[in-house]
C-alpha positions in Angstrom: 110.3 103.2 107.1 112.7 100.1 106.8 112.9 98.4 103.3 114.4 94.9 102.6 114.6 92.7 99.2 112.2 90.7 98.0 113.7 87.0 97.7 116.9 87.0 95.6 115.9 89.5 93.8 117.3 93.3 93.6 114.1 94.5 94.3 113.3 96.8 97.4 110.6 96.6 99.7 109.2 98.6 102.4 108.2 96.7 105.1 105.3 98.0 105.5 103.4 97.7 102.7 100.0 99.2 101.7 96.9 96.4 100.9 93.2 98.2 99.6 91.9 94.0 99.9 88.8 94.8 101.8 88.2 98.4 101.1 88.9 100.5 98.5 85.6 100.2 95.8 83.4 98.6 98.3 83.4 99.4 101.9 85.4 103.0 101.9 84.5 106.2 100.1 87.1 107.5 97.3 87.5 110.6 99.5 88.4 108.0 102.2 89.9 105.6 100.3 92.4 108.4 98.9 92.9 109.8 102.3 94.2 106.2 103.3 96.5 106.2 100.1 98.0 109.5 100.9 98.7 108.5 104.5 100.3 105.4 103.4 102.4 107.7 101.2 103.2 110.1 103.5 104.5 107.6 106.1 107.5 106.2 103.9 105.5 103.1 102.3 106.4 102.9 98.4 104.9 98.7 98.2 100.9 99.2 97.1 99.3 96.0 97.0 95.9 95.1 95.2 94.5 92.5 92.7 91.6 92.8 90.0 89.3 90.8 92.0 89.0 93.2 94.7 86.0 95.1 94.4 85.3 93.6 91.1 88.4 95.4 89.5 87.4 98.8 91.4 90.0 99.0 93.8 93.4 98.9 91.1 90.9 101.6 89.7 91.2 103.6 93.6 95.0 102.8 93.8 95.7 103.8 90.4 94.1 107.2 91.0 96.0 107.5 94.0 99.1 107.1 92.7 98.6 108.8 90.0 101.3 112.2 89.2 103.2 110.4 91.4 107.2 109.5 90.2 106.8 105.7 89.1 110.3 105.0 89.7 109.6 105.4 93.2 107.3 103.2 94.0 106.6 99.4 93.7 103.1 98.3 92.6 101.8 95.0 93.0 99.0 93.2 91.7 97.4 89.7 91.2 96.0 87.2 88.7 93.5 83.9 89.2 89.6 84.7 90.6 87.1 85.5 87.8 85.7 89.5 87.0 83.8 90.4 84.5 81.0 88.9 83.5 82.5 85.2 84.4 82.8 83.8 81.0 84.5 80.2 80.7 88.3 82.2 80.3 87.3 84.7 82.6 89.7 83.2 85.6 92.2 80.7 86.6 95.8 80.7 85.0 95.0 79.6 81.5 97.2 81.8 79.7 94.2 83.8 77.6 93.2 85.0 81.0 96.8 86.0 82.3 97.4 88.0 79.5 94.4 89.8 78.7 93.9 90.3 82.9 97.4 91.8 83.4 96.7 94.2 80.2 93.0 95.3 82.0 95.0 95.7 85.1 97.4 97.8 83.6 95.0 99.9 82.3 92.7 100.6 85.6 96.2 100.8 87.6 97.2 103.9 85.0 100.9 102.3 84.8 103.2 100.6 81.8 104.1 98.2 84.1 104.0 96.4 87.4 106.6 95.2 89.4 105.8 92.4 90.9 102.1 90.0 89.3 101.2 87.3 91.5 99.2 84.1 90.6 96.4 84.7 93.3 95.7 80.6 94.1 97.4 77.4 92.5 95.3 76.3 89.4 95.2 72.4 89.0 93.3 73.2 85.7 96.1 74.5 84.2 99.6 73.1 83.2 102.4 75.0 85.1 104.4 75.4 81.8 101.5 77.1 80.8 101.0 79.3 83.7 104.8 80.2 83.8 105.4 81.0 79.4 102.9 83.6 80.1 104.4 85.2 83.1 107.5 85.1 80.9 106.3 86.7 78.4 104.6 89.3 80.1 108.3 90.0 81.7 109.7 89.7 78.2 107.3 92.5 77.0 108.2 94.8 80.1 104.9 94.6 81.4 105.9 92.8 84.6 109.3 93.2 86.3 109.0 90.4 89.0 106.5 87.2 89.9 104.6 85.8 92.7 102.2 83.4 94.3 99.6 83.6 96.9 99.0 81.2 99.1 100.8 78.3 97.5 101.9 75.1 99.3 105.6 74.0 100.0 105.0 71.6 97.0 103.6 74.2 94.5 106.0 76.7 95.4 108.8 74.0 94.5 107.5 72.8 91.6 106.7 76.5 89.9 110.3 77.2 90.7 111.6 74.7 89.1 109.8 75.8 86.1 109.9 79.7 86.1 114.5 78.5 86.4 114.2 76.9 83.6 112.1 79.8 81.8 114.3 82.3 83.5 110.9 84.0 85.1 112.2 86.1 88.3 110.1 83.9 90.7 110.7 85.6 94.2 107.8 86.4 96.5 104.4 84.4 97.9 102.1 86.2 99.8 99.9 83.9 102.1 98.0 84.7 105.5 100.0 84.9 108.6 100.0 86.8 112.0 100.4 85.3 115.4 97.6 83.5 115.8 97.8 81.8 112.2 101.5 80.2 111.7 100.6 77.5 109.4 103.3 78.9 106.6 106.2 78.0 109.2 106.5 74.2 108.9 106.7 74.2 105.2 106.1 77.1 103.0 109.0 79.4 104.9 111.9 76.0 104.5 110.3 75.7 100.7 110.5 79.6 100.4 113.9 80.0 101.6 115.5 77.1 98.9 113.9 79.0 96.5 114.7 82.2 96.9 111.7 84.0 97.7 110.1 86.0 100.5 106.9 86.2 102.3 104.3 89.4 101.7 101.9 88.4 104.1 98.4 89.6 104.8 96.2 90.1 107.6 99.5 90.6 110.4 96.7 91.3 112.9 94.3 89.0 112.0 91.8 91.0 110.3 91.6 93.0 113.7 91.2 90.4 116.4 95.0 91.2 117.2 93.9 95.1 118.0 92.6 93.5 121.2 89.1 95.4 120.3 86.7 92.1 120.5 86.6 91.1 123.9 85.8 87.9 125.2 81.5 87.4 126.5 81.1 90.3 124.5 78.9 91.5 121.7 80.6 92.1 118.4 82.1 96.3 118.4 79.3 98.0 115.9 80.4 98.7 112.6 83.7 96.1 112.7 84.7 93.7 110.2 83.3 91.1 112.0 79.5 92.8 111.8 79.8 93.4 107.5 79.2 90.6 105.4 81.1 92.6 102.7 84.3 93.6 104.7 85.6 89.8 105.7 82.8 88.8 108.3 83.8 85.3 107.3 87.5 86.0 107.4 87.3 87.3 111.0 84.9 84.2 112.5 87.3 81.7 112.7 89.3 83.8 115.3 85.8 84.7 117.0 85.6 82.3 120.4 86.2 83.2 123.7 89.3 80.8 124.1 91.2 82.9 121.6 90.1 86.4 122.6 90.8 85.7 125.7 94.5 85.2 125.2 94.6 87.6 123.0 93.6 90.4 125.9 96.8 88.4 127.5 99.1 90.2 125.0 98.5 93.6 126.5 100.6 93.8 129.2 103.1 92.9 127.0 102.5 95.5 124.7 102.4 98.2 127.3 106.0 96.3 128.4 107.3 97.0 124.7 105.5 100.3 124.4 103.3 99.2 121.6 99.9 99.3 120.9 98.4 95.8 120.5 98.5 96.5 116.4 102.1 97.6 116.3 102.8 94.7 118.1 101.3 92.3 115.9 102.8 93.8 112.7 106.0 93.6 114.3 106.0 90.6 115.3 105.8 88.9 111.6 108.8 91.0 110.6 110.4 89.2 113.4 110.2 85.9 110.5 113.7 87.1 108.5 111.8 85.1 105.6 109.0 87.9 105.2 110.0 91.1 103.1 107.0 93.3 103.6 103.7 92.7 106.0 100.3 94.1 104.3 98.4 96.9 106.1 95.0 97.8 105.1 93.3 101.0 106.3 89.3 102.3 106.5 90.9 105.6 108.3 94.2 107.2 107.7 95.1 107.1 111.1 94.8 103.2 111.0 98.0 103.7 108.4 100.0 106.4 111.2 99.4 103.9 114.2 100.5 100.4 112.6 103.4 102.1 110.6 104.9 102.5 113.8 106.0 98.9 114.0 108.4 99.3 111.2 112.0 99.2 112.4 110.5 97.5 115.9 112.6 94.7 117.0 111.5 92.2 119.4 113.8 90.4 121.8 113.7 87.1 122.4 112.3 87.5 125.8 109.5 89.2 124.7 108.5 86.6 121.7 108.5 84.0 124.0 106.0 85.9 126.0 103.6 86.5 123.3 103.9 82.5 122.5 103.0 81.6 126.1 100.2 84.0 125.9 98.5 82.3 122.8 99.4 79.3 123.6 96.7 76.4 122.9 95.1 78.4 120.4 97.8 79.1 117.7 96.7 77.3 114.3 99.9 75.6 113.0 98.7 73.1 110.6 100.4 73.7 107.2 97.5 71.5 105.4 95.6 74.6 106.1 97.9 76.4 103.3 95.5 75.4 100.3 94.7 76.7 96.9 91.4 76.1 95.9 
């Protein structure tokens, strides 16, 4: 495993981090779910990333299990603040600060930790004043509960307006974490320019595009039984928008280059965002350990220039570039 800092920060990252988004408490066993965590583990990832709304606050309950015994010092726990739990009372979401603080002290809690290093508002909140938003990220830092703060999928604009705010309130602003892989670039116009003034890095999810990148839904085919694309509860919705012929087709283009590089079409894909010097750490998630041992293997790949030119004439004409499509709710 490779590690690199998060934005300006001092803080270390392995590039390969590990994400329990679409699995742990809902799709995935705890004996599974476990197995996955241990596999991460044992293959040099210390970055676990969840958030409170996954599962409905069950899965920082599954990571914190996980981890637990474990020397804290060692690893680097992430987790995220903004979609409602609970019972969906009128403070039960957003960025209000009643909801910041009382979710990071719940999170804490299921996650079995003092603190986490790095809380991330999950989506811009136009309900609530940023001054707000960033006084309670500051004083969640003050009181050691936090050690570092994040966005997810925040515009250019957001991203420069929060900093300007978290400088001025000394908050250590340094990471966003939005969708991106090689089919979805949309971050590249704006966010990574934005990022890079700032001072903070990508953590990006879905590197192979919720699976479509794996090369395992073929084109005029039915849909694999049992894949993410088939479960309404594991990201069926996520997946679709990849789902036409035009785009799986091209993707079935990238494996000769693959073979070429001596990756599988996963690998690939993973190591193809760490190609983007502005992202720290690309998100893994796992259903089977041996998902973890096969895409771990793209840390430390590098990609010649050759060879990322290849993978853009293969994708050509279907590669999603817009950065409107970088919206908070």
């Amino acid at each position: 495993m490779e590690f690199r800092r998060l934005g300006r920060s001092g803080l270390n990252v392995s590039e390969i981090s590990y994400g329990n988004w679409l699995t742990h408490g809902s799709q995935v066993e705890e004996d599974q779910a476990q197995a996955c965590i241990k596999a991460a583990l044992d293959a040099g990832i210390t970055t676990f990333d969840t958030a409170d709304v996954y599962a409905n606050t069950a899965a920082e309950s599954v990571l914190g299990r996980g981890l637990k015994g474990l020397r804290r010092e060692s690893l680097e726990i992430f987790t995220k603040v903004y979609w409602p739990t609970g019972p969906k009372g009128p403070n039960d979401q957003g960025l209000g600060r009643k909801h910041i603080m009382e979710s990071a002290n719940a999170s804490l809690k299921r996650l079995g930790t003092d603190y986490v290093d790095l809380y991330q508002a999950h989506r811009f909140d136009r309900s609530v004043p940023l001054e707000e938003t960033f006084l309670a990220f500051a004083d969640l830092v003050r009181q050691g509960k936090v050690l570092y703060v994040g966005v997810s999928e925040w515009t250019a604009e957001q991203i420069t307006q929060g900093a300007a705010i978290a400088r001025e309130l000394k908050v250590p602003l340094i990471s966003n974490q939005p969708q991106y892989n090689a089919l979805w670039r949309v971050i590249e116009a704006q966010v990574v320019p934005a990022s890079e003034r700032e001072g903070l890095s990508q953590i990006v999810w879905s590197p192979i595009a919720q699976g479509v990148l794996t090369g395992k839904y073929k084109p005029g085919q039915p849909l694999p039984a049992g894949s993410r694309a088939t479960d309404e509860k594991g990201g069926a919705n996520m997946v679709a928008r990849f789902l036409n012929d035009d785009v799986l087709e091209r993707v079935q283009r990238l494996q000769p280059i693959a073979d070429k590089a001596g990756l599988s079409l996963a690998q690939l894909s993973v190591a193809w965002v760490l190609q983007n010097p502005n992202v720290a750490s690309a998100i893994i998630g796992a259903s089977r350990p041996e998902q973890v041992h096969e895409n771990v293997k793209a840390a430390g790949v590098k990609l010649d220039a050759d060879l990322l030119a290849a993978i853009d004439e293969a994708l050509d004409g279907v590669v999603e570039t817009d950065p409107t499509l970088t919206r908070s709710p």
